[in-house]
C-alpha positions as a Markdown table, in Angstrom:
| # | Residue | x | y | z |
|---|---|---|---|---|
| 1 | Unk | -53.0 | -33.5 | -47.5 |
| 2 | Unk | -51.6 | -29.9 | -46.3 |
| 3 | Unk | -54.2 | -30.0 | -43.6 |
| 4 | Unk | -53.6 | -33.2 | -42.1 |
| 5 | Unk | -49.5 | -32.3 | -42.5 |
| 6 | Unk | -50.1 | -28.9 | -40.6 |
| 7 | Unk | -52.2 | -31.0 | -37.7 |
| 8 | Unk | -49.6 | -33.9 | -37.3 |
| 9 | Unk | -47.2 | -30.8 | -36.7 |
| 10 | Unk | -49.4 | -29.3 | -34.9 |
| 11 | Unk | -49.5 | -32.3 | -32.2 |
| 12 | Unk | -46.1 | -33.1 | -32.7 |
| 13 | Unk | -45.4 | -29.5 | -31.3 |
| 14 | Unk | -47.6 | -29.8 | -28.4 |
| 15 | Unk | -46.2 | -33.2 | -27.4 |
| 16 | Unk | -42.7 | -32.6 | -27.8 |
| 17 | Unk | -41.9 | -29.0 | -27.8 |
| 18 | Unk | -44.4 | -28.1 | -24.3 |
| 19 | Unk | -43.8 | -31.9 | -22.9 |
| 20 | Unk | -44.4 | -32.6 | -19.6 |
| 21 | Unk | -40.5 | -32.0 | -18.3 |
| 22 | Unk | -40.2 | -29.8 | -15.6 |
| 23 | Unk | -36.3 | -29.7 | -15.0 |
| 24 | Unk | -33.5 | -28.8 | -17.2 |
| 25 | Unk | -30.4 | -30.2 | -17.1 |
| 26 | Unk | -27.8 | -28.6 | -15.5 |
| 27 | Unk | -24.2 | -28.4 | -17.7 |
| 28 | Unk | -21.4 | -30.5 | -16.0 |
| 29 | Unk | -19.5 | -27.6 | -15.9 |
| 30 | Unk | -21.8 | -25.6 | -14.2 |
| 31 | Unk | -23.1 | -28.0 | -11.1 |
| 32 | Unk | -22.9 | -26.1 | -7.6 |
| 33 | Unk | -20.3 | -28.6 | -6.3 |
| 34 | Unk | -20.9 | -27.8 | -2.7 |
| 35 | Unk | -24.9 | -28.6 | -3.5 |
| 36 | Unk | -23.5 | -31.5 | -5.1 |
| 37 | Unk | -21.6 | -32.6 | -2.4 |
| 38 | Unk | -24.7 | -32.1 | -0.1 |
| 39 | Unk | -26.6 | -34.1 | -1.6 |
| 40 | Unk | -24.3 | -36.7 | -2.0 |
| 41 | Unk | -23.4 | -36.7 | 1.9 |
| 42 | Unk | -26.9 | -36.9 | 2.8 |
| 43 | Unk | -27.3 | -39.7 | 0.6 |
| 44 | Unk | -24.7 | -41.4 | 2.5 |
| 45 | Unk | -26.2 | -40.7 | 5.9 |
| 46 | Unk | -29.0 | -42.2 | 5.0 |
| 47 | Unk | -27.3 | -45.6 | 4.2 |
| 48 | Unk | -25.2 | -45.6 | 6.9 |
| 49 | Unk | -28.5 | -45.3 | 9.4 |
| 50 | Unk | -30.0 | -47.8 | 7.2 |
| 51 | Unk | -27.7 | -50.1 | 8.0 |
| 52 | Unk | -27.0 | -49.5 | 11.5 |
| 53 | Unk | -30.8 | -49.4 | 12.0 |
| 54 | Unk | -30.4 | -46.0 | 13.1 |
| 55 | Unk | -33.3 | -43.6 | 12.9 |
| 56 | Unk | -32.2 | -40.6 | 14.9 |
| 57 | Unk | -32.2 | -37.3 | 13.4 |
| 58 | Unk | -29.6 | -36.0 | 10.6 |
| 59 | Unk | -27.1 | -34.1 | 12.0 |
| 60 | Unk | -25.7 | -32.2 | 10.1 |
| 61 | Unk | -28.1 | -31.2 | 7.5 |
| 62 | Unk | -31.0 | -28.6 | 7.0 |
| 63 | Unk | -33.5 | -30.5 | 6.3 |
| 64 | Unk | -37.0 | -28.9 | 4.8 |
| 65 | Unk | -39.4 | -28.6 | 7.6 |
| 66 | Unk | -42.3 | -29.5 | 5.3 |
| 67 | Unk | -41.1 | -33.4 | 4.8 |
| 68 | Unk | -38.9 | -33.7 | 7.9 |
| 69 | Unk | -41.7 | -35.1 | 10.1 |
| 70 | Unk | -42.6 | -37.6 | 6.9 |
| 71 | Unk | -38.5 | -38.8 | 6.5 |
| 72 | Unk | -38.0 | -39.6 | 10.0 |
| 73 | Unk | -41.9 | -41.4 | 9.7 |
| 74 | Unk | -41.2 | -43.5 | 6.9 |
| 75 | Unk | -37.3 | -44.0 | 7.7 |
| 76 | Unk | -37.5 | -47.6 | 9.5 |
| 77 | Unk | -40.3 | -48.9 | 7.0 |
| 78 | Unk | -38.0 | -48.0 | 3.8 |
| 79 | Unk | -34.7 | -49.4 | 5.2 |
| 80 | Unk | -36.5 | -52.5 | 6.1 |
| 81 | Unk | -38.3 | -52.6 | 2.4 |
| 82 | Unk | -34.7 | -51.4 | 0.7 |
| 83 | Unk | -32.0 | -54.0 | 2.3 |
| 84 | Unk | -28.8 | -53.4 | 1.5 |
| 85 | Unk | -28.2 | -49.7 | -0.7 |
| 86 | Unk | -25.2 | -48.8 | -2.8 |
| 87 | Unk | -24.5 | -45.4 | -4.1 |
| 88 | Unk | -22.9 | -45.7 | -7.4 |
| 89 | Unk | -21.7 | -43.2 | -9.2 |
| 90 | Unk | -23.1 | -39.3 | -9.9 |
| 91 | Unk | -25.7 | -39.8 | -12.8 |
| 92 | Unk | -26.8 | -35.9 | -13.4 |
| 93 | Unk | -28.0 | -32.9 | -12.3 |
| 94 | Unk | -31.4 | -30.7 | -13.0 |
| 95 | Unk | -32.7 | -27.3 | -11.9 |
| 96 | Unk | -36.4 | -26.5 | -11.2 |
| 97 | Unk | -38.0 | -24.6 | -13.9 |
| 98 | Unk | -40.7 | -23.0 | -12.4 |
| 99 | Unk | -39.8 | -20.8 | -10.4 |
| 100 | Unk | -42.7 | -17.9 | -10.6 |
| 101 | Unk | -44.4 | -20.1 | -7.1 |
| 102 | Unk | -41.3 | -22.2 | -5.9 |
| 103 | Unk | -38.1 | -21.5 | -4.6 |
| 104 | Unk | -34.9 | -22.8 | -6.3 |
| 105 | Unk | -33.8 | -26.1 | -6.2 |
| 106 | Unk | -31.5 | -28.4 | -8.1 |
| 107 | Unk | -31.9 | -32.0 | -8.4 |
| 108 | Unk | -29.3 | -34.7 | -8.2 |
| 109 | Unk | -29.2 | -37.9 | -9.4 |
| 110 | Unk | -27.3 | -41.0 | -8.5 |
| 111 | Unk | -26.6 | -44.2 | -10.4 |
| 112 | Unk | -27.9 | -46.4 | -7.4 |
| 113 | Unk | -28.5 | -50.4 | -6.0 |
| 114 | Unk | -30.9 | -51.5 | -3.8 |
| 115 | Unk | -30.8 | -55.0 | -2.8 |
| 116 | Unk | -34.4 | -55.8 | -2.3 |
| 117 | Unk | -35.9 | -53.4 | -5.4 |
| 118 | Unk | -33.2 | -54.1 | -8.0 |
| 119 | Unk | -35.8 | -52.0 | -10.2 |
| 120 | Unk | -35.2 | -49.3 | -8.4 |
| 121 | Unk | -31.7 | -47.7 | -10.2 |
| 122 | Unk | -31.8 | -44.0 | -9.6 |
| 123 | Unk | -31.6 | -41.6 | -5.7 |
| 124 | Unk | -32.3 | -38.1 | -6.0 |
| 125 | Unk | -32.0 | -35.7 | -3.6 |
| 126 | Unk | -33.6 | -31.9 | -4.0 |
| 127 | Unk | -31.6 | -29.3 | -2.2 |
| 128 | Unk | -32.8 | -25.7 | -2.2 |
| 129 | Unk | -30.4 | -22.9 | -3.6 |
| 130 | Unk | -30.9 | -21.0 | -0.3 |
| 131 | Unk | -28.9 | -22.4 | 2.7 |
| 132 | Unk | -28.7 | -26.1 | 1.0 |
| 133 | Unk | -31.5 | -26.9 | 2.6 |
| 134 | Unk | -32.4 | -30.7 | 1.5 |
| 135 | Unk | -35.6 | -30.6 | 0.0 |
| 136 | Unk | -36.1 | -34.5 | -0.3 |
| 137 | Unk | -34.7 | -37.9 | -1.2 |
| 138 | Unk | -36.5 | -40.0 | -3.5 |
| 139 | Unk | -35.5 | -43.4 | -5.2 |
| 140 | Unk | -36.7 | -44.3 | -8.3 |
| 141 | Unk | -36.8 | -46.2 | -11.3 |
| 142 | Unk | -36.6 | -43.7 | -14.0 |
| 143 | Unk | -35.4 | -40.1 | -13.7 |
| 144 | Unk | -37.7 | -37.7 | -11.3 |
| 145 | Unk | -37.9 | -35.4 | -13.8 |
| 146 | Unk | -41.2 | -35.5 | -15.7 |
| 147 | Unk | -44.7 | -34.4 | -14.7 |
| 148 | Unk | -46.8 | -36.9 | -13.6 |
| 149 | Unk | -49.8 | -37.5 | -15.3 |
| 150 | Unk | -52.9 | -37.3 | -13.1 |
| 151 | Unk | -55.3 | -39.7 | -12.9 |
| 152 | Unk | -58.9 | -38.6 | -13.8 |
């Protein structure tokens, strides 16, 4: 009996305690409100092209070089496949945890509509520490904040 209560705490250790989260939630009080408001602008950007079918650059905005070909790519393709997008309301904030191989960023998260993917609640938008440098924009159904699992 001790043995199987030690290995059911054991697992329950390893599932919850080194889970697959790799953010952590950033106090109200604490949010970089210029980061905030970044992200929040850029969010709105990308609506307003959106709906005026307008898939020039951002002006405005450092955007990372590493997914700034990709966003202006797939910019006419998700507009299309969104419709009509609402921002709602500001849901939450995150910071990167790992930052031994990755520079800082923080993550914000919207409360968000999309006409065409109502299953589709959540925009987040990474923005980098240095400079505000948006790191990405990402729309979602749940929370970005989780490892995914790999497929084997």
């Amino acid at each position: 009996m001790m043995k199987k209560l030690l290995l059911i705490s054991c697992i329950s250790l390893s599932v919850f305690g080194f889970g697959q989260k790799k953010y952590t939630k950033i106090d109200d009080s604490k949010i970089n409100q210029a980061r905030l408001e970044v992200g929040k602008s850029f969010i709105d950007e990308y609506i307003k092209k959106c709906r005026n079918k307008d898939y020039s650059e951002f002006k405005g905005f450092l955007i990372d070089k590493r997914i700034e070909a990709e966003l202006y790519k797939k910019l006419p393709k998700t507009c299309e496949e969104n419709g009509k997008m609402e921002l709602l309301d500001f849901n939450s904030a995150y910071e990167y945890d790992n930052l031994k191989y990755d520079d800082p960023v923080d993550v914000y998260i919207y409360d968000f509509k999309l006409e065409n993917l109502p299953e589709l609640k959540y925009a987040s938008v990474w923005v980098y520490e240095d400079k505000n440098v948006i790191g990405s924009i990402y729309f979602s159904k749940d929370k970005p904040i989780y490892k995914k699992k790999r497929k084997k």
